[in-house]
C-alpha positions in Angstrom: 46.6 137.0 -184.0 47.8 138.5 -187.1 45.8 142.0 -187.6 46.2 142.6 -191.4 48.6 142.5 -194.9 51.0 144.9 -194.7 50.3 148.0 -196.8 52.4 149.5 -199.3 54.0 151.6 -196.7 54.1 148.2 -194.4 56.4 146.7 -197.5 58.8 149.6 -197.8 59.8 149.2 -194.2 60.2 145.3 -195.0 62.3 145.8 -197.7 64.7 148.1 -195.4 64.3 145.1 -192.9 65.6 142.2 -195.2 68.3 144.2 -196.8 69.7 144.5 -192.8 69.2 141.1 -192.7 72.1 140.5 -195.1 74.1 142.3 -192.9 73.9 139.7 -190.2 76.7 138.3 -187.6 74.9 134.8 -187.7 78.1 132.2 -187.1 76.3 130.1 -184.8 72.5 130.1 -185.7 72.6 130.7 -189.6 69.4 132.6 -189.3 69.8 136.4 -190.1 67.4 138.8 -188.6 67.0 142.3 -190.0 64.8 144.8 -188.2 63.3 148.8 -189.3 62.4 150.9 -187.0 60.0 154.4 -187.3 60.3 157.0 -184.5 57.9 159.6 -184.2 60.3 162.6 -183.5 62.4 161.1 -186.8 60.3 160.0 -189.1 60.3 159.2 -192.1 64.4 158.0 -191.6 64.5 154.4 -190.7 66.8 153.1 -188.5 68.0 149.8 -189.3 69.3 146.9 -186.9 70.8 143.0 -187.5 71.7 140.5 -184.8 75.1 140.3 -183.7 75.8 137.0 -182.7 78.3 136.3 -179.8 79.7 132.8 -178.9 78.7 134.1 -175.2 75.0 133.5 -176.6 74.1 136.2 -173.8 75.7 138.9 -175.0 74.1 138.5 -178.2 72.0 141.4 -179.6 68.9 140.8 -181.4 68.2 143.0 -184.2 65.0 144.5 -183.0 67.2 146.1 -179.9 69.9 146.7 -182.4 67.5 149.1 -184.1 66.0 150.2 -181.8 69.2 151.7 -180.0 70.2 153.5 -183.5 66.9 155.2 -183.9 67.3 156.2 -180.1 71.2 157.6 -180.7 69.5 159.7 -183.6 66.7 161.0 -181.1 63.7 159.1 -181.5 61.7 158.7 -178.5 58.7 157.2 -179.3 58.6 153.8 -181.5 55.8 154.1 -184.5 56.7 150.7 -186.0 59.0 147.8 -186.5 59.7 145.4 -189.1 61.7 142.0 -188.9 62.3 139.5 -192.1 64.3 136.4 -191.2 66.5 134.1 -193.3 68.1 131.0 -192.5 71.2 129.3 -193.8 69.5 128.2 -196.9 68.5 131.6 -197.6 64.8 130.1 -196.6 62.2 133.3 -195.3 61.7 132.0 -191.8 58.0 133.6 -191.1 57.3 132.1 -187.6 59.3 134.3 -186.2 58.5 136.9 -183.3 60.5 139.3 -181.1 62.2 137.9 -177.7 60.9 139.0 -174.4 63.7 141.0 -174.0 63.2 142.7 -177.4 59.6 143.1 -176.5 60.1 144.9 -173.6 62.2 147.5 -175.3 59.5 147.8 -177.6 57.2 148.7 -174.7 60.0 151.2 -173.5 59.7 153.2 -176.7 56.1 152.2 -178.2 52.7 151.4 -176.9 50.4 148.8 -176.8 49.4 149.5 -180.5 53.0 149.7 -182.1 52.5 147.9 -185.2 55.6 145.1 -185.2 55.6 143.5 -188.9 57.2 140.5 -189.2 58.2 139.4 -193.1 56.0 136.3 -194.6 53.6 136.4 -191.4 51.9 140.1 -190.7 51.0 143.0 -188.7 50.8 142.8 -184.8 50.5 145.1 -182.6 52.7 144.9 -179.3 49.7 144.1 -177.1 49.4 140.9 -179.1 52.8 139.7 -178.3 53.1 141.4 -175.0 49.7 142.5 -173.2 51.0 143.8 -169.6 55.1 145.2 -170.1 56.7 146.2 -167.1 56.4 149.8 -167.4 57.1 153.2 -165.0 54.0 153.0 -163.6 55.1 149.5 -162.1 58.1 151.8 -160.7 56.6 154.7 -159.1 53.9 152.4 -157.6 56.8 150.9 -155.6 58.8 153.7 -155.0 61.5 153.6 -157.6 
């Protein structure tokens, strides 16, 4: 599934990724996420995002979403890419990682099938491989809404 190495571009956004990590709310899991996110009408800032951790584990917010939402706030409407790196208590690179369904279909919201979602240690996907049909406006309008 993975589609390439990331390139040196690919690595710059990874850095920005991992150094969000560290900024992780991750009492009760241990692992910290860090996510970089690329919008079109914003490039070339990068808008990073952690996981805040909640001991509701609902209202916990994944750091994909996380930056997601900041790039969004600063105007970006349309997602170019995304980068996650992973660390776990240890301080271990966890590399079979992959966004949650609820983080892929934000993705969708902002991006297209071909966003390119790097994940740290693993590769470069694009959203279709993680998520090939998102619930989308057309599925909306087709029913009215």
């Amino acid at each position: 599934m993975s589609i390439s190495r990331p390139n040196p571009a690919d690595e710059d956004l990874l850095a920005e990724a991992r150094a969000a990590a560290a900024n992780a709310h991750a009492p009760y899991s241990g692992w910290r996420v860090g996510a970089a996110a690329v919008f079109t009408e914003t490039s070339p800032a990068v808008f990073r995002g952690t996981n805040v951790e909640n001991g509701s584990y609902g209202l916990t917010i994944c750091a994909e979403r996380s930056a997601i939402c900041s790039g969004v706030v600063a105007g970006g409407r349309r997602l170019e890419r995304i980068a996650l790196s992973c660390r776990d208590a240890a301080e271990g690179l966890v590399a079979k990682i992959a966004p949650c369904g609820a983080c892929l279909q934000v993705i969708a919201e902002f991006g297209t099938a071909d966003t390119t979602i790097l994940i740290d240690g693993r590769g470069s996907f694009r959203l279709a491989d993680f998520l090939p049909r998102p619930f989308d406006a057309d599925a909306l309008k087709s029913h009215g809404g």
